[in-house]
DSSP file (Angstrom, degrees, kcal/mol; ACC not computed):
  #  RESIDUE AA STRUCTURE BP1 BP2  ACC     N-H-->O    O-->H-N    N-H-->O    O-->H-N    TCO  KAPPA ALPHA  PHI   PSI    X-CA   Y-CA   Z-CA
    1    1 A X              0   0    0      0, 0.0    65,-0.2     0, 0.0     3,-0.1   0.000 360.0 360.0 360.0 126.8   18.1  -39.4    2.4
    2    2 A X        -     0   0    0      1,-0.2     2,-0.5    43,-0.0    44,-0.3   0.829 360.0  -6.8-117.0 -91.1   15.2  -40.2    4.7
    3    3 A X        -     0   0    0     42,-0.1     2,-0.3    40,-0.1    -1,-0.2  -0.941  58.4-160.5-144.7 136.8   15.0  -37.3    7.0
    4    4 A X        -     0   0    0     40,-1.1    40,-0.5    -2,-0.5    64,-0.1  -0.764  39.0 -86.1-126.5 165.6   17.1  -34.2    7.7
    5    5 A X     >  -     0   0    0     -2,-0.3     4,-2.3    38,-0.1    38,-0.3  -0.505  35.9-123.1 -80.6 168.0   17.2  -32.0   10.7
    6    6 A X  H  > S+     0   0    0     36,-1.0     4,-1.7    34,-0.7     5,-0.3   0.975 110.1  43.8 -63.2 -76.4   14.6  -29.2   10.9
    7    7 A X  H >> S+     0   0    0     33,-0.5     3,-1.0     1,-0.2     4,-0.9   0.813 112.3  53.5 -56.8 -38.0   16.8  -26.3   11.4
    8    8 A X  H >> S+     0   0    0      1,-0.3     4,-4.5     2,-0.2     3,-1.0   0.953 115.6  46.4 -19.6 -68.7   19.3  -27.7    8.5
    9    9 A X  H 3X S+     0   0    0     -4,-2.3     4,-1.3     1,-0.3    -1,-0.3   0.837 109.5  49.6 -65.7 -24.1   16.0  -27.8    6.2
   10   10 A X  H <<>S+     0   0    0     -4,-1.7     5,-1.0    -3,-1.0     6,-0.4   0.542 109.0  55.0-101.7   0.5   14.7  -24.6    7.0
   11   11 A X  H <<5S+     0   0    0     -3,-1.0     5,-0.3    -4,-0.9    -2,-0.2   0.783 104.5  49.0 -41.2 -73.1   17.8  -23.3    6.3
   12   12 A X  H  <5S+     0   0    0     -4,-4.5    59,-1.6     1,-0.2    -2,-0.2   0.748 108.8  56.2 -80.6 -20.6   18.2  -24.7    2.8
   13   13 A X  T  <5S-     0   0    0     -4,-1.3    -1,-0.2    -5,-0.3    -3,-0.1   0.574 110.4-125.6 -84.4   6.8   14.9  -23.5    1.9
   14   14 A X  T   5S+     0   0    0      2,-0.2    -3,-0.2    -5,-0.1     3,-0.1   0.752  71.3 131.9  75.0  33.7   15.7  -20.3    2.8
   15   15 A X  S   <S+     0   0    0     -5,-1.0     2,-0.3     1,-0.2    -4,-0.2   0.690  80.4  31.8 -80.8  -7.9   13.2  -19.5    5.1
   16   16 A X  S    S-     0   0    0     -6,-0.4    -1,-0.2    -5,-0.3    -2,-0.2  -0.994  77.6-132.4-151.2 139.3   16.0  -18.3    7.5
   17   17 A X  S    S+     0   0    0     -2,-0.3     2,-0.2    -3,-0.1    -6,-0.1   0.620  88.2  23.6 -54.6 -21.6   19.6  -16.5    6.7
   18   18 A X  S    S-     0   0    0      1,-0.0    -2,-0.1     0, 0.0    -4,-0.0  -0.702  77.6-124.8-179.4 157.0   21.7  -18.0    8.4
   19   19 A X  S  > S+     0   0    0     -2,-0.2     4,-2.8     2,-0.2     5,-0.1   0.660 117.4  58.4 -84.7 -42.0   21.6  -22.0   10.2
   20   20 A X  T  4 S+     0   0    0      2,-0.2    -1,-0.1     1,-0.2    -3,-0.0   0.222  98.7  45.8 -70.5  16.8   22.1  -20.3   12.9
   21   21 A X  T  > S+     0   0    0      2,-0.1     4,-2.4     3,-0.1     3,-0.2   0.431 113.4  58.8 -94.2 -43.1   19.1  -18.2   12.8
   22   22 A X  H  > S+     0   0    0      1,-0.2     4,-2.1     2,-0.2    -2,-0.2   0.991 108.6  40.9 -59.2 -55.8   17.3  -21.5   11.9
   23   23 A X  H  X S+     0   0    0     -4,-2.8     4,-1.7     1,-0.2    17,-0.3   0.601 110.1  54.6 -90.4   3.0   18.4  -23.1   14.9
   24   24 A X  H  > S+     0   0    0     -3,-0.2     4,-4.0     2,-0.2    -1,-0.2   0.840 110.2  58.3 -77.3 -60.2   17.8  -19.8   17.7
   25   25 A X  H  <>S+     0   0    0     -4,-2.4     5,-2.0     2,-0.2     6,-0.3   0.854 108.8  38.0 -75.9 -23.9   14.2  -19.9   16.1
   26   26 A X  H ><5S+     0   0    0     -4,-2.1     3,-3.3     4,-0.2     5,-0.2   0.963 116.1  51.4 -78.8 -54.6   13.4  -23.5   17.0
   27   27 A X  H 3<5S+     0   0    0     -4,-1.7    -2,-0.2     1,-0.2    -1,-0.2   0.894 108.6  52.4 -49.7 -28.8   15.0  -23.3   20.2
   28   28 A X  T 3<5S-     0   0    0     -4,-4.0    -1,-0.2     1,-0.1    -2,-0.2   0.416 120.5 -99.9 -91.0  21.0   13.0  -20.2   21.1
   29   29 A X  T < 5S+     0   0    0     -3,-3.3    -3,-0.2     9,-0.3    -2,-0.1   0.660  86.9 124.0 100.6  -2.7    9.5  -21.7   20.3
   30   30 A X      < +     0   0    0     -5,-2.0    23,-3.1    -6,-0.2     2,-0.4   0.526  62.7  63.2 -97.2  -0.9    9.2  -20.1   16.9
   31   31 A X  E     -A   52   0A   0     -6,-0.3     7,-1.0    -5,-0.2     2,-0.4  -0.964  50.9-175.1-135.1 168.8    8.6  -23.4   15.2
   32   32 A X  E     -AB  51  37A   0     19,-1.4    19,-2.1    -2,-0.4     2,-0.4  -0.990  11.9-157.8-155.1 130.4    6.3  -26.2   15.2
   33   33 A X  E >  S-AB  50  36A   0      3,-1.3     3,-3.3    -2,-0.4    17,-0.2  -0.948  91.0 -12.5-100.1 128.5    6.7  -29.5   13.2
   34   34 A X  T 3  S-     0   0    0     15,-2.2    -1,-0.2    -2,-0.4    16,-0.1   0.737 136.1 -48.4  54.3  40.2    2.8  -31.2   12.6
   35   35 A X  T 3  S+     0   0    0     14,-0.2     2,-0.5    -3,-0.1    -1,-0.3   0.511 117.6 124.1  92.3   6.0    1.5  -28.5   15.3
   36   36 A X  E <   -B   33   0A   0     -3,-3.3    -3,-1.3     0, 0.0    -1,-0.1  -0.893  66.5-123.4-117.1 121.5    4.6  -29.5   17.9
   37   37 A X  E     -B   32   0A   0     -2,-0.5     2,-0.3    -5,-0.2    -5,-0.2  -0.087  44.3-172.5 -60.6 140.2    7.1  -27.5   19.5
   38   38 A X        -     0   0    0     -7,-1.0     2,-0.3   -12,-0.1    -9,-0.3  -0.801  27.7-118.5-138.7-173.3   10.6  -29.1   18.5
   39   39 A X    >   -     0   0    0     -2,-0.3     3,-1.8     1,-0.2   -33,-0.2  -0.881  41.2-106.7-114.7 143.9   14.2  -28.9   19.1
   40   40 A X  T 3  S+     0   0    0     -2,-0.3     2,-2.3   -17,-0.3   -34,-0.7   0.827 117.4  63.9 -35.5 -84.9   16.5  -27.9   16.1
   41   41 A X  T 3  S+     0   0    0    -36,-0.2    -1,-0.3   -35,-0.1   -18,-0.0   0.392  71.7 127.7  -1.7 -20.6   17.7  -31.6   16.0
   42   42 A X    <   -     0   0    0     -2,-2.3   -36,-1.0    -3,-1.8     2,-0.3  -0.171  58.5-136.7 -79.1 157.0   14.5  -32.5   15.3
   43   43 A X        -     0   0    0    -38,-0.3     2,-0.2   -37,-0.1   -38,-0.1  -0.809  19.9-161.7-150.6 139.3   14.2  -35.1   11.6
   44   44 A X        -     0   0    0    -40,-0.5   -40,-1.1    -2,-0.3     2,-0.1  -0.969   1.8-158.9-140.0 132.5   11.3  -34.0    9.3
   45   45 A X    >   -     0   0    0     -2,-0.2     3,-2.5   -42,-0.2     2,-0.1  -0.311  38.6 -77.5-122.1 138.9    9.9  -36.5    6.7
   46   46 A X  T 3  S+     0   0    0    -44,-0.3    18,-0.2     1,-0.2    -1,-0.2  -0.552 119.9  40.6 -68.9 147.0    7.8  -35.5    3.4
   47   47 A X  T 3  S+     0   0    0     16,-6.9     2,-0.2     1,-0.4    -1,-0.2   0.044  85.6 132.9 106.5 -28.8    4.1  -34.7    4.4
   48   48 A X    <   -     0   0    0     -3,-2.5    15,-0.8    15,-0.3    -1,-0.4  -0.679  50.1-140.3 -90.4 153.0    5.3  -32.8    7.5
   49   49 A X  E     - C   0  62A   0     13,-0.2   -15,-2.2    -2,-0.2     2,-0.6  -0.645  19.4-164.4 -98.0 122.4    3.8  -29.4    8.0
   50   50 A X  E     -AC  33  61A   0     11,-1.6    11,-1.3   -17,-0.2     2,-0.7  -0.841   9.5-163.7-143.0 116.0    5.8  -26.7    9.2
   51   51 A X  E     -AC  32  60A   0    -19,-2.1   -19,-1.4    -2,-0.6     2,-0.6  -0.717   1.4-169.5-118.7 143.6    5.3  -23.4   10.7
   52   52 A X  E     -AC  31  59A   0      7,-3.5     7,-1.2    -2,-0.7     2,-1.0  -0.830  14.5-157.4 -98.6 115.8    7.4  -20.4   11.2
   53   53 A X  E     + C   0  58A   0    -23,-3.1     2,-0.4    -2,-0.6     5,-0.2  -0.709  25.9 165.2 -93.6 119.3    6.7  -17.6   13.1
   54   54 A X  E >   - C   0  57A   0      3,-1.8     3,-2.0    -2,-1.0     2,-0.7  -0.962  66.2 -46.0-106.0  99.4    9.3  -14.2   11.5
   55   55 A X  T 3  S-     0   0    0     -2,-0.4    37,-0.0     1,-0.2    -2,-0.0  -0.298 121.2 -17.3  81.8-121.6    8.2  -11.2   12.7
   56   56 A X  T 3  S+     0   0    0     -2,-0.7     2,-0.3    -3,-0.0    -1,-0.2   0.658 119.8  84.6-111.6  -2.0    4.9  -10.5   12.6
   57   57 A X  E <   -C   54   0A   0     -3,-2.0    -3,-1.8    32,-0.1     2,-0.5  -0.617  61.8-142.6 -92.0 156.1    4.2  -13.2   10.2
   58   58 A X  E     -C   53   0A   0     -2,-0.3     2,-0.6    -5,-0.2    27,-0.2  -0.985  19.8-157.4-107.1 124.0    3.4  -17.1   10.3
   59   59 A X  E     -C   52   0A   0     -7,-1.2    -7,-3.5    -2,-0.5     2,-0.5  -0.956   6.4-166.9 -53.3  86.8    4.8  -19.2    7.6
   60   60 A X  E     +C   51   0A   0     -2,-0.6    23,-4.8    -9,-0.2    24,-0.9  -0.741   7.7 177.1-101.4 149.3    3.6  -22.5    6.6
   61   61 A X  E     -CD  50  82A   0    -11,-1.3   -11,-1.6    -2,-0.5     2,-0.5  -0.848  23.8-152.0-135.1 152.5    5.1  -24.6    4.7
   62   62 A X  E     -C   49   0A   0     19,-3.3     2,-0.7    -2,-0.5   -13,-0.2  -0.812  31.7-133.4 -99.8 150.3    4.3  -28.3    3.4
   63   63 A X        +     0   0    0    -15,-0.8   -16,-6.9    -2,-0.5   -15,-0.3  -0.893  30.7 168.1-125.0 135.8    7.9  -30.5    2.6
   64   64 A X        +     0   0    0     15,-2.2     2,-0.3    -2,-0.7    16,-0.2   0.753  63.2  17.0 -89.2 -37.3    8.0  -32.1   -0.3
   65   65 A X  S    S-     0   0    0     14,-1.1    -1,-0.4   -20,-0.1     2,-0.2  -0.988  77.7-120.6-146.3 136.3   11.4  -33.2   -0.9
   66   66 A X        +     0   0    0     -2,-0.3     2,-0.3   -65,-0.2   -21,-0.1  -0.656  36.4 177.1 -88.7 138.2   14.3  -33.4    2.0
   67   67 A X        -     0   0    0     -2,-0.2   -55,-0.2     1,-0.1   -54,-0.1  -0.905  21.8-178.4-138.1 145.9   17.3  -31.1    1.0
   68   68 A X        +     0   0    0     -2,-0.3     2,-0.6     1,-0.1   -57,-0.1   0.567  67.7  79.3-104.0 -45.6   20.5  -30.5    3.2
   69   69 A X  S    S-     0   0    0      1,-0.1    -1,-0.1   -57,-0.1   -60,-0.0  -0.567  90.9-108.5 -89.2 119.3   21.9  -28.3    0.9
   70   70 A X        -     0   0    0     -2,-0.6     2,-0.5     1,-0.1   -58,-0.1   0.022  43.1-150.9 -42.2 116.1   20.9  -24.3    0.6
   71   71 A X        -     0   0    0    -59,-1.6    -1,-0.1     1,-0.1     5,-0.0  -0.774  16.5-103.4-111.0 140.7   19.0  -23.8   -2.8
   72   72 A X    >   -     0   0    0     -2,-0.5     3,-1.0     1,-0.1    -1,-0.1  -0.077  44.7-104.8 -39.7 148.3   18.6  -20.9   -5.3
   73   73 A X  G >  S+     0   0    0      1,-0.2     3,-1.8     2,-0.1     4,-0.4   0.939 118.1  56.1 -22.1 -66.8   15.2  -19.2   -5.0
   74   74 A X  G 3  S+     0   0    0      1,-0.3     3,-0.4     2,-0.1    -1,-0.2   0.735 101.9  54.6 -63.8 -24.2   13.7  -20.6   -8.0
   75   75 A X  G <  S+     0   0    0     -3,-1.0    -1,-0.3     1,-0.2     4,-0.3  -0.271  88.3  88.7-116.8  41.6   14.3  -24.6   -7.0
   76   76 A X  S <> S+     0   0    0     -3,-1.8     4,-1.0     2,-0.1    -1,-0.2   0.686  73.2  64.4 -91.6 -23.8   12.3  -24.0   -3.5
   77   77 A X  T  4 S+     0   0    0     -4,-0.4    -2,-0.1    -3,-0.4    -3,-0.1   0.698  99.7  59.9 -48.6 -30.8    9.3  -24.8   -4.9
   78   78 A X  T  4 S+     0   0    0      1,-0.1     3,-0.2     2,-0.1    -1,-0.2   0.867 108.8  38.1 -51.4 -49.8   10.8  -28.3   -5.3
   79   79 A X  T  4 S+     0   0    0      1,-0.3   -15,-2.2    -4,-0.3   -14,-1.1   0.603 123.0  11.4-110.3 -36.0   11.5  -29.0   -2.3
   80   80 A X     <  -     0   0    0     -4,-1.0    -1,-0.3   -17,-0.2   -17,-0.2  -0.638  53.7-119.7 168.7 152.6    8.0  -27.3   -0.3
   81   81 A X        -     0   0    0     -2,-0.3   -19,-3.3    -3,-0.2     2,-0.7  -0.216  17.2-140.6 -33.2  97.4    5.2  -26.1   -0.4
   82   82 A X  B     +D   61   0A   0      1,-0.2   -21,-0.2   -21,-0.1    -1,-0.1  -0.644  27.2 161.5 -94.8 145.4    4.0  -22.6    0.9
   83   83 A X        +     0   0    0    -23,-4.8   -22,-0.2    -2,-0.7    -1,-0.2   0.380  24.2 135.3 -99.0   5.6    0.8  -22.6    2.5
   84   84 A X        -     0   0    0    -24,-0.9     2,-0.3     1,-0.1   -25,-0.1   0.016  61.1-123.8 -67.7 135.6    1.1  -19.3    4.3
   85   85 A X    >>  -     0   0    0    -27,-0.2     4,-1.4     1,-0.2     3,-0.7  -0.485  20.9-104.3 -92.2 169.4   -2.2  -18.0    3.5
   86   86 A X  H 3> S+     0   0    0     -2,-0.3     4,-1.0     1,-0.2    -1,-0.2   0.738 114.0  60.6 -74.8 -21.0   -2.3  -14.6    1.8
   87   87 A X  H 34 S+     0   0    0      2,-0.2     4,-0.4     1,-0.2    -1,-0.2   0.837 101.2  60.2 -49.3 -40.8   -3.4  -12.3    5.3
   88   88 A X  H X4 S+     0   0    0     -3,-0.7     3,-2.8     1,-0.2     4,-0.3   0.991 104.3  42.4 -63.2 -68.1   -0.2  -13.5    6.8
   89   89 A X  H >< S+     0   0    0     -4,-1.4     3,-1.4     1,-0.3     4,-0.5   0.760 109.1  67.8 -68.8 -14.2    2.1  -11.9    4.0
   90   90 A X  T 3< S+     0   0    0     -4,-1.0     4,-0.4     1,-0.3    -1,-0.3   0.387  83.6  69.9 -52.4  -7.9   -0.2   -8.8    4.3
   91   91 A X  T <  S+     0   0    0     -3,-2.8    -1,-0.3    -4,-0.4    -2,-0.2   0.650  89.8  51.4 -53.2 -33.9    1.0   -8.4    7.1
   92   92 A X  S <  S+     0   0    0     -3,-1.4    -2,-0.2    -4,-0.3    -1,-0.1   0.733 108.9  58.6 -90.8 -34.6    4.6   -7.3    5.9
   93   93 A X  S    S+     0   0    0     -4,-0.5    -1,-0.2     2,-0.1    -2,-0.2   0.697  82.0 109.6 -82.0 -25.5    2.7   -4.6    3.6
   94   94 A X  S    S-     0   0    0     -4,-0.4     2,-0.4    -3,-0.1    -3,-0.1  -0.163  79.8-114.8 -65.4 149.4    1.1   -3.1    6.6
   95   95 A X        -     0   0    0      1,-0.0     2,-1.2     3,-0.0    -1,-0.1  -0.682  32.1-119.9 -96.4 138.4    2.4    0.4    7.5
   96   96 A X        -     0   0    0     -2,-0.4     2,-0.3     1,-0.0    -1,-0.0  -0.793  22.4-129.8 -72.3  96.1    4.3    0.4   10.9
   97   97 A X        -     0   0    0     -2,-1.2     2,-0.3     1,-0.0    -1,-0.0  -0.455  29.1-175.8 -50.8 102.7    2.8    2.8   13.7
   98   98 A X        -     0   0    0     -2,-0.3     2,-0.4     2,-0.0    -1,-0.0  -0.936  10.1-153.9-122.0 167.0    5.2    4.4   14.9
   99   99 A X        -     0   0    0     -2,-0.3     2,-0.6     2,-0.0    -2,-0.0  -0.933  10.0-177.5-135.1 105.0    4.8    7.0   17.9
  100  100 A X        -     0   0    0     -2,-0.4     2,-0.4     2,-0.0    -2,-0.0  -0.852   7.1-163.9 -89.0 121.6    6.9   10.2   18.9
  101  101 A X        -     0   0    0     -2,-0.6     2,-0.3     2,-0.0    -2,-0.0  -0.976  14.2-146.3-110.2 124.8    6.6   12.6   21.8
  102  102 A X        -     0   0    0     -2,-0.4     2,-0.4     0, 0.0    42,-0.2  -0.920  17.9-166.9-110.0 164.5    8.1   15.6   21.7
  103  103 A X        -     0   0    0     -2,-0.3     3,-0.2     1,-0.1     5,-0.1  -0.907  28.2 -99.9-152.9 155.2    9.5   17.2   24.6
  104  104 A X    >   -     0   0    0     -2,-0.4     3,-1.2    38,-0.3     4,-0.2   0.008  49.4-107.5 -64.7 131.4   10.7   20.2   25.9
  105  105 A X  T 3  S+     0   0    0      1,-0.3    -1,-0.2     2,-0.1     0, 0.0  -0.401 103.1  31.1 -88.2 138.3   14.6   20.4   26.0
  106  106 A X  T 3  S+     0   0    0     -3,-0.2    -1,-0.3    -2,-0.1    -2,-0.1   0.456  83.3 104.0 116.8 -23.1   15.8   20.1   29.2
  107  107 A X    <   -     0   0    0     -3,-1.2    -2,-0.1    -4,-0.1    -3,-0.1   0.609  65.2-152.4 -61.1 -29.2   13.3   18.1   30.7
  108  108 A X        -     0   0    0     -4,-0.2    -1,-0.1    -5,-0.1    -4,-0.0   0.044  48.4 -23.0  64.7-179.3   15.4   15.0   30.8
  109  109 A X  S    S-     0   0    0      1,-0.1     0, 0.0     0, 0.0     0, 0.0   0.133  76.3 -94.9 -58.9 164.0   13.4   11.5   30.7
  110  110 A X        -     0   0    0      1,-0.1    -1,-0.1     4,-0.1     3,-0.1  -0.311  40.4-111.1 -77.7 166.8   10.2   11.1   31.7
  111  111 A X     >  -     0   0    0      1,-0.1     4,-1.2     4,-0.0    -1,-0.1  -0.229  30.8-105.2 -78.0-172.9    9.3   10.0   35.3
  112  112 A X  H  > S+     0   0    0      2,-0.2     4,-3.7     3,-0.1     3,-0.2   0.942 124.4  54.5 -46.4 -61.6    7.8    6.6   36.3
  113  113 A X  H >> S+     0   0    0      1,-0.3     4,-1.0     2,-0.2     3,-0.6   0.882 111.1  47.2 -58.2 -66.1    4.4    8.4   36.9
  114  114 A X  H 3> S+     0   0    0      1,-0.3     4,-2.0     2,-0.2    -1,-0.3   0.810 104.1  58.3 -49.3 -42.4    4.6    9.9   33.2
  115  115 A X  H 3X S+     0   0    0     -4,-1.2     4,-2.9    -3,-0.2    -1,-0.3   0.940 108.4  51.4 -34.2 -55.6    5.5    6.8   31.7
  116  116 A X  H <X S+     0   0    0     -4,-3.7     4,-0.5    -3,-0.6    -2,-0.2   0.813 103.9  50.1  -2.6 -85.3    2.5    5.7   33.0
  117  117 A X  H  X S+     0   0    0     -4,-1.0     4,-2.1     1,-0.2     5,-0.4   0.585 111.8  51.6 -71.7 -33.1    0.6    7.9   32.0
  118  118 A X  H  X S+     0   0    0     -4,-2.0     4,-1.8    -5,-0.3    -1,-0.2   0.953 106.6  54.5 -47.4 -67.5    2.0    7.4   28.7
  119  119 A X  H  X S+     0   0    0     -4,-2.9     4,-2.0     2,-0.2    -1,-0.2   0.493 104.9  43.7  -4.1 -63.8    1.5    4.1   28.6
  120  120 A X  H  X S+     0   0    0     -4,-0.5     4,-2.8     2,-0.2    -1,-0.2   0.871 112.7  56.1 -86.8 -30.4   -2.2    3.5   29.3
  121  121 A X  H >X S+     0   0    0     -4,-2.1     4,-1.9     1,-0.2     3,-0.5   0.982 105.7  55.2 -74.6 -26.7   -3.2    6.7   26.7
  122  122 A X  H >< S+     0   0    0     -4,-1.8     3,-2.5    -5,-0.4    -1,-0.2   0.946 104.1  50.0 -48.6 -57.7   -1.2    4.7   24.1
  123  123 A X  H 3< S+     0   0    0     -4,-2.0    -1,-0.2     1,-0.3    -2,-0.2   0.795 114.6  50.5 -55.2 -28.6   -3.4    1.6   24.7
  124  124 A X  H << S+     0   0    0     -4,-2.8    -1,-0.3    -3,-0.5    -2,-0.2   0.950  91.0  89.0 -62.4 -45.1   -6.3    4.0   24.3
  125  125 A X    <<  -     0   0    0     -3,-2.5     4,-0.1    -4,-1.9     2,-0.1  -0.140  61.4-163.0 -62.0 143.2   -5.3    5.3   21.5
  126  126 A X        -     0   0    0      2,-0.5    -1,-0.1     4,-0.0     3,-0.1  -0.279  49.8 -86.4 -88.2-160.0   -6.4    3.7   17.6
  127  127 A X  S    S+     0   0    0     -2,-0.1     2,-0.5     1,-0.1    -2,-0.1   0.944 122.8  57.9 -69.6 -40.4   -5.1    4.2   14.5
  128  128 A X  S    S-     0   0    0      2,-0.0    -2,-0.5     0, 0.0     2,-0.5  -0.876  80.9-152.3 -89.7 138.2   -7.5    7.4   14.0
  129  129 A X        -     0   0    0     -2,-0.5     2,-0.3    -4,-0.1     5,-0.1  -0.960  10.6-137.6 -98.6  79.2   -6.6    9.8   17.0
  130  130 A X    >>  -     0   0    0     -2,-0.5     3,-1.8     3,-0.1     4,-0.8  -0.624  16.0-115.9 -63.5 123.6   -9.5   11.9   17.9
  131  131 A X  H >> S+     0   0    0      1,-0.4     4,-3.1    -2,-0.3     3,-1.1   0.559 116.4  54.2  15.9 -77.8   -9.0   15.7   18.7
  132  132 A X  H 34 S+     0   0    0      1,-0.3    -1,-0.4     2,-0.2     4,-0.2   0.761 110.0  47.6 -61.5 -27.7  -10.0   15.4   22.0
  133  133 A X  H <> S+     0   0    0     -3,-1.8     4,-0.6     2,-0.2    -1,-0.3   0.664 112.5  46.5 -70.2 -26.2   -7.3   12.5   22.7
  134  134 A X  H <X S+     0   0    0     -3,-1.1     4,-2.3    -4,-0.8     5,-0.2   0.857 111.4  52.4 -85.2 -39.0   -4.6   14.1   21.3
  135  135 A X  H  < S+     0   0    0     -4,-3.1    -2,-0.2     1,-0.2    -3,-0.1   0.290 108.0  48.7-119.4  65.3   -5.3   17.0   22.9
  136  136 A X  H  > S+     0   0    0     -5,-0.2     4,-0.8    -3,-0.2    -1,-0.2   0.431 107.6  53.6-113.9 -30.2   -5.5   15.6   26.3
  137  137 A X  H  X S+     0   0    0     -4,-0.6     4,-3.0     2,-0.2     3,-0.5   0.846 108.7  53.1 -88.6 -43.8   -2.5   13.8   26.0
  138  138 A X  H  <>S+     0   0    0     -4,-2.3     5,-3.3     1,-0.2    -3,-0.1   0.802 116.0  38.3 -58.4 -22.1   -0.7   17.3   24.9
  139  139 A X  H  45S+     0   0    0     -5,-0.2    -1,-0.2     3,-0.2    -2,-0.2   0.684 109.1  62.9-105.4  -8.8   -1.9   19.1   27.8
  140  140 A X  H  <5S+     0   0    0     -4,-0.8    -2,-0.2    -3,-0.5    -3,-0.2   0.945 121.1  22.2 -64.0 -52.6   -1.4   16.3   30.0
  141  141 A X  T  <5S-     0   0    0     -4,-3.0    -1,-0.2   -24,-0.0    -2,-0.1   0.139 111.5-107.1-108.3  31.0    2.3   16.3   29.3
  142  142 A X  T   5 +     0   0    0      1,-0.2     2,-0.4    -5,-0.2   -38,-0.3   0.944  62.9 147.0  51.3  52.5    3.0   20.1   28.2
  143  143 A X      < -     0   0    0     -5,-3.3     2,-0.3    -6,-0.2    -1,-0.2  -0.834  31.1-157.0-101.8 168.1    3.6   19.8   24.6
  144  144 A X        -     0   0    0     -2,-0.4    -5,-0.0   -42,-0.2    -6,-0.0  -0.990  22.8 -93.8-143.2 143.8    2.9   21.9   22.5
  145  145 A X        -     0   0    0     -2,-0.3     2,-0.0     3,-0.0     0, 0.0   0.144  41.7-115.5 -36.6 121.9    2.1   21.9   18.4
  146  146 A X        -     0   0    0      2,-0.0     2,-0.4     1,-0.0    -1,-0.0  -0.607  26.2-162.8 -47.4 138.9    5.0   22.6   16.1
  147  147 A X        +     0   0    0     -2,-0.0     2,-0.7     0, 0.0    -1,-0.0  -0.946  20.7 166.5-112.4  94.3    4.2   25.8   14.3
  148  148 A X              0   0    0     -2,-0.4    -2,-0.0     1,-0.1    -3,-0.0  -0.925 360.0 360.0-102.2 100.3    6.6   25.6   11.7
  149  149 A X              0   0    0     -2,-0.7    -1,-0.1     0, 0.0     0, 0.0   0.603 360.0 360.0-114.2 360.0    5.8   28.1    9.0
C-alpha cells in the first residue's frame, strides 16, 4: 500500500467517528496535509504532517504507517504519531463559560436594541465580572438578584 486517502486514514486512526465525519471535516477546511488545505480524496504518504482542527482543539499528527482499516486504540501509535502539543489538549480541560440572563416572565424575547445591548456588554465582560459591570448590566435590563433563602 503506497498511499491511502486522507479521510479513510483519519478515520482508521480514529481521529474522527465516523468516515463520514472524516470526510465533512476536510471538505469544510478543517484539515491540512503538510500545511495545505485538501479534499477528502486526497493520498497521504509516510512523513506527511497532518492537522485537525475538532472543536476547540488542533490535532497534529505525524503518519507513520498507511492503514485503511479502523484500529483498536492501543495499535494507533503504530500507525502515527501525535504531535499535538500539550496547550492544545488543555484546551478540552478548560471550564466552558457559560452565560444566563434571567428575565421577567412575560417579557417575551428580547428586542433587536436589547440584543445589542447584550451583545457588546458580553464582549466587555472577562472571566472576573466586576460589581459595577454586573450591576450595570442588571439595571440596564431590569433584573433583579434571586433572593432565594
Amino acid at each position: 500500500m503506497r498511499e491511502v486517502r486522507i479521510d479513510k486514514y483519519l478515520w482508521s486512526i480514529r481521529v474522527y467517528k465516523t468516515r463520514s465525519e472524516a470526510t465533512d471535516a476536510c471538505k469544510g477546511g478543517k484539515v491540512k496535509v503538510n500545511g495545505s488545505d485538501i479534499k477528502p480524496s486526497k493520498a497521504v504518504r509516510p512523513g506527511d504532517m497532518i492537522v485537525a482542527r475538532k472543536g476547540p482543539v488542533t490535532y497534529t499528527y505525524r503518519v507513520i504507517e498507511l492503514i485503511d482499516k479502523r484500529q483498536g486504540p492501543k495499535l494507533v501509535p503504530n500507525y502515527a504519531e501525535n504531535l499535538t502539543p500539550e496547550e492544545e489538549i488543555a484546551k478540552l480541560r478548560t471550564p466552558v463559560e457559560t452565560f444566563f440572563l434571567k428575565r421577567d416572565r412575560g417579557t417575551g424575547r428580547p428586542t433587536k436594541k436589547d440584543r445589542r445591548q447584550m451583545d457588546s456588554l458580553w464582549d466587555e465582560l472577562s472571566f472576573d465580572v466586576p460589581d459595577d459591570v454586573a450591576e450595570r448590566f442588571a439595571s440596564d435590563f431590569g433584573f433583579e438578584e434571586d433572593t432565594e433563602d
